[in-house]
Backbone as a chain_set.jsonl record, in Angstrom:
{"seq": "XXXXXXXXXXXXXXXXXXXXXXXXXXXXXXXXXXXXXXXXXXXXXXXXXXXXXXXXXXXXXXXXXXXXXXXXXXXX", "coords": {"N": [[-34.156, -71.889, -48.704], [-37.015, -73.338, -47.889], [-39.623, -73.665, -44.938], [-40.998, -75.818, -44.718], [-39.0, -77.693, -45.588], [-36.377, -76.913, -43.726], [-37.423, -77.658, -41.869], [-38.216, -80.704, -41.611], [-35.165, -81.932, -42.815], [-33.284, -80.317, -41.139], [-34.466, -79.902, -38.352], [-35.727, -82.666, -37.486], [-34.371, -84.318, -39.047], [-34.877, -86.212, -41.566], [-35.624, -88.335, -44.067], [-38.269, -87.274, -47.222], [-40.214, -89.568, -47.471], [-39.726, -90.409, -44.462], [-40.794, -88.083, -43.173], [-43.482, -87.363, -43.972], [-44.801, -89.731, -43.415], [-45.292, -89.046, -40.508], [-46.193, -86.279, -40.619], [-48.683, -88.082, -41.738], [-49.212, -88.025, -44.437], [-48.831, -87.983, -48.212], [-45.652, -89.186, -49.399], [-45.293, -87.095, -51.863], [-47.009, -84.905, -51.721], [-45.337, -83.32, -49.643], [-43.118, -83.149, -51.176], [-44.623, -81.087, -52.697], [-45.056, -79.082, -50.723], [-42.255, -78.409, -50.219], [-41.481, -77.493, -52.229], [-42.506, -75.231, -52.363], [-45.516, -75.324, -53.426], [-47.946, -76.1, -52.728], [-49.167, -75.842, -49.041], [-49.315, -76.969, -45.367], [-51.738, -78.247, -44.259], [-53.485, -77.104, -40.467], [-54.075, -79.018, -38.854], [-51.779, -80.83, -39.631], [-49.754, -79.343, -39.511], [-50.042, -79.76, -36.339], [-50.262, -82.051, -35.943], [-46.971, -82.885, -36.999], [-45.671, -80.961, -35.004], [-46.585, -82.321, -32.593], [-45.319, -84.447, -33.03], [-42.646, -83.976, -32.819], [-42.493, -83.569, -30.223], [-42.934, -86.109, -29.281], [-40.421, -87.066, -30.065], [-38.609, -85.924, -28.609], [-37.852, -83.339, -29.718], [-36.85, -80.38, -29.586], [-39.027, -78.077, -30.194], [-39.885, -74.85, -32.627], [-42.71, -72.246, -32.799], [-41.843, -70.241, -34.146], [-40.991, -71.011, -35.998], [-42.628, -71.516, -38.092], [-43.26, -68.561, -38.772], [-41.777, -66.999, -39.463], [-39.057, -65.881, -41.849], [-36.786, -68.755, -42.44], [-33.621, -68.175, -40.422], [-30.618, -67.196, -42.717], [-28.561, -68.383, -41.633], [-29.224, -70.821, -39.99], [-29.506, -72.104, -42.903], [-27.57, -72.841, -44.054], [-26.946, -74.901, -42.864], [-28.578, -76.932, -43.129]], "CA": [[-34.817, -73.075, -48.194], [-38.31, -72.543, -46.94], [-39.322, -73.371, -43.886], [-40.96, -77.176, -44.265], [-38.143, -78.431, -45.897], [-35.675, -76.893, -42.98], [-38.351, -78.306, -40.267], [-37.457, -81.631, -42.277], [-33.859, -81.722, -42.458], [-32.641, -79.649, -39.805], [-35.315, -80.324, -36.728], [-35.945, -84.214, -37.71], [-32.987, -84.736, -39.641], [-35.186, -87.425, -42.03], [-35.836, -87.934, -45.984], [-39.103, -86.836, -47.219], [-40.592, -90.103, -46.733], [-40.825, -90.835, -43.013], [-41.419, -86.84, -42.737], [-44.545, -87.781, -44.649], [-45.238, -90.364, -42.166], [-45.302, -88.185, -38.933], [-47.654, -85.771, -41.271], [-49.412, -88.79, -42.494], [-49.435, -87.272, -45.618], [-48.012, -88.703, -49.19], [-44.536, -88.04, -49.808], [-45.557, -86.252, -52.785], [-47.339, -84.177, -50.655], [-44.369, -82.806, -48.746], [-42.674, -82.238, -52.17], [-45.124, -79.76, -53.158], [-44.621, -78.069, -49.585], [-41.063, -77.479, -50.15], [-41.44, -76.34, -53.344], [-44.13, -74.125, -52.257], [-46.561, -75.363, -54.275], [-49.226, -76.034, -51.072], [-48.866, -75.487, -47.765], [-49.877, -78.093, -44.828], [-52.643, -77.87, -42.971], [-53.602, -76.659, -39.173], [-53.636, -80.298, -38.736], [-50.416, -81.561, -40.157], [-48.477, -78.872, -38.281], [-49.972, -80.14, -35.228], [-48.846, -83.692, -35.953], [-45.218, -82.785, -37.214], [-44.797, -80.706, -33.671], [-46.681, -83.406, -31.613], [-44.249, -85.895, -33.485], [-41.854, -83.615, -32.363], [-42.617, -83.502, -28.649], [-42.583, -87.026, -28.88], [-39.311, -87.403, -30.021], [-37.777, -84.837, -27.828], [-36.817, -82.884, -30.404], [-36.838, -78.877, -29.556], [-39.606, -77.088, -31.085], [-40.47, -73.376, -31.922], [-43.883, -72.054, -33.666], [-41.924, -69.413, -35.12], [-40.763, -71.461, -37.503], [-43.635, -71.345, -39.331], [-43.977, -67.411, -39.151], [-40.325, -66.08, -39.719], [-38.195, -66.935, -42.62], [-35.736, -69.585, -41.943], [-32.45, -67.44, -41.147], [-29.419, -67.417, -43.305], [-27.174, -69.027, -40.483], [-29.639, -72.253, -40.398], [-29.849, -72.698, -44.121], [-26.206, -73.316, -44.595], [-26.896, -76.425, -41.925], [-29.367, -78.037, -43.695]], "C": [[-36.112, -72.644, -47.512], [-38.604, -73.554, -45.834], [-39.882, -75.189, -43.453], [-39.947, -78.181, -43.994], [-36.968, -78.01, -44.654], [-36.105, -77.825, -41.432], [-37.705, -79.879, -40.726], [-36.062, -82.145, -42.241], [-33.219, -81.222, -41.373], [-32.867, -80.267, -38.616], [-35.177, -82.009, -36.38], [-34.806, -84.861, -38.542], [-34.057, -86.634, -40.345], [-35.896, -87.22, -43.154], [-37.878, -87.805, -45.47], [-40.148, -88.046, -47.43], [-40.94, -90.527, -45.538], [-41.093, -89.298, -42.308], [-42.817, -87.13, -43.268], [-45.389, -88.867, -43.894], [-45.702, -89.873, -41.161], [-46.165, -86.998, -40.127], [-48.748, -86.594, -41.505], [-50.308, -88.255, -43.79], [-48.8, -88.511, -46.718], [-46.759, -88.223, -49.22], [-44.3, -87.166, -50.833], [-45.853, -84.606, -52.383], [-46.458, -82.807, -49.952], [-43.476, -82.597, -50.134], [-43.143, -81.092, -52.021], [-45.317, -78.592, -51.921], [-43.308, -77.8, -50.078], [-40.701, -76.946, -51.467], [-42.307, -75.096, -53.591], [-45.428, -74.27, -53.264], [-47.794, -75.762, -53.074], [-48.612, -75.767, -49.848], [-49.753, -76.629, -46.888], [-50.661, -77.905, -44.188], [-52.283, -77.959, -41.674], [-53.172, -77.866, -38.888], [-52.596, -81.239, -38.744], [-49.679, -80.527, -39.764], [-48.658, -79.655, -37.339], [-49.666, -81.618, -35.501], [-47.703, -83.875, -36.533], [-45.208, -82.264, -35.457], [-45.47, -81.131, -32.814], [-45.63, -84.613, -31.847], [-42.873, -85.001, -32.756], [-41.321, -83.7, -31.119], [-42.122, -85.101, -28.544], [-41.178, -87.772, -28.727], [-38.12, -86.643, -29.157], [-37.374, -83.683, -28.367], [-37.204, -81.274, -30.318], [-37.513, -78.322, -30.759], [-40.177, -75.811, -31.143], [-41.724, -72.906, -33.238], [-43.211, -70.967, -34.116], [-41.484, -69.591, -36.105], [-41.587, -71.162, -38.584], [-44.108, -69.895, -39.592], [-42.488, -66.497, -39.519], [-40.191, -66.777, -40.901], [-37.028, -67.951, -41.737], [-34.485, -68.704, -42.067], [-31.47, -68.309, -41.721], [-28.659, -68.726, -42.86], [-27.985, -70.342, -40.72], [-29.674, -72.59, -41.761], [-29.129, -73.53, -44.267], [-26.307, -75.026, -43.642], [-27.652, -77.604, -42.767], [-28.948, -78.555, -45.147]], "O": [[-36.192, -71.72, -46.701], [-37.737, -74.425, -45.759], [-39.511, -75.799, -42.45], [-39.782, -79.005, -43.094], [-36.368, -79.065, -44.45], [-35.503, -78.337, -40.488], [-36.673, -80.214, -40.146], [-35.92, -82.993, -41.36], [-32.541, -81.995, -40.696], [-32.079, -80.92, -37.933], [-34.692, -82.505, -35.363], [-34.561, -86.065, -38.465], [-33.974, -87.75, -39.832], [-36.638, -86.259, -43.357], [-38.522, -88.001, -44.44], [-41.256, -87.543, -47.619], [-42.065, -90.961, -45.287], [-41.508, -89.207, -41.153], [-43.461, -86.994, -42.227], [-46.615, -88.777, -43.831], [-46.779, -90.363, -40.822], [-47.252, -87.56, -40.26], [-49.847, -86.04, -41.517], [-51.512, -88.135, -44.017], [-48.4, -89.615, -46.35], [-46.564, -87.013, -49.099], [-43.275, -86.484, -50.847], [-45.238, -83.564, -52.615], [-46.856, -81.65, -49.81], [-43.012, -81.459, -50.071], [-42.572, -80.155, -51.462], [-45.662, -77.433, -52.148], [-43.245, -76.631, -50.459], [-39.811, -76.134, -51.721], [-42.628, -74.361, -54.524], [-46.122, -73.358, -53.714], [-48.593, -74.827, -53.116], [-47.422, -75.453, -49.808], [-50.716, -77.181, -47.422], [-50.359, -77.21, -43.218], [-51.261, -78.549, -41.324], [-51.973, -78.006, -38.647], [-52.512, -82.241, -38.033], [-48.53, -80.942, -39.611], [-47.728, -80.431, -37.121], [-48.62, -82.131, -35.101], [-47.307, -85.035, -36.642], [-44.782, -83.077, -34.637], [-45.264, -80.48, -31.789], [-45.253, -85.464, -31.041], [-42.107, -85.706, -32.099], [-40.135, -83.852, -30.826], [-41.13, -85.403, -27.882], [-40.792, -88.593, -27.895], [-36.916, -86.901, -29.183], [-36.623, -82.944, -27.732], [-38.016, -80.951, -31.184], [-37.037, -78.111, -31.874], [-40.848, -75.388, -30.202], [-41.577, -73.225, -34.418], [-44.042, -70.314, -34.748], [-41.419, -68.808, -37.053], [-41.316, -70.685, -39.686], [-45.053, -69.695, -40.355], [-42.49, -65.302, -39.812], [-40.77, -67.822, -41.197], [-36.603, -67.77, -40.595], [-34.071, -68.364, -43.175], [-31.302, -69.515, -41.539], [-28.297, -69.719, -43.492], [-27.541, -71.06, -41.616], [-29.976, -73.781, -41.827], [-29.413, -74.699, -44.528], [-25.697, -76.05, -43.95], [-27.353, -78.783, -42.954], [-29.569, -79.477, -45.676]]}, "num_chains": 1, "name": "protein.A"}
């Protein structure tokens, strides 16, 4: 699982529509992130983990520089 699609599921626990929302991106968009076909801009991190803050929801920037371990995959 790479590491949008766990931010997605796991963190926000929400389909790849209203993740696409809180990017204000397409949900197409956020396909081709978790299939690795692009990557999101500086920008659209910082409004997934400002959407984050807002919702309370515990966030860490090393998401985006580690792999996602093992142990979380199986969650998502």
């Amino acid at each position: 699982m790479n590491t949008i699609r766990f931010i997605r599921k796991s963190v926000f626990k929400v389909g790849q529509g209203e993740f696409a929302k809180i990017a204000n991106v397409a949900q197409a968009t956020v396909s081709r992130w978790e299939r690795s076909e692009s990557s999101p801009t500086l920008d659209e991190i910082k409004r997934i983990r400002d959407e984050a803050a807002a919702r309370a929801i515990p966030w860490s920037d090393d998401w985006l520089f580690r792999p996602v371990p093992s142990s979380m995959q199986e969650v998502a």
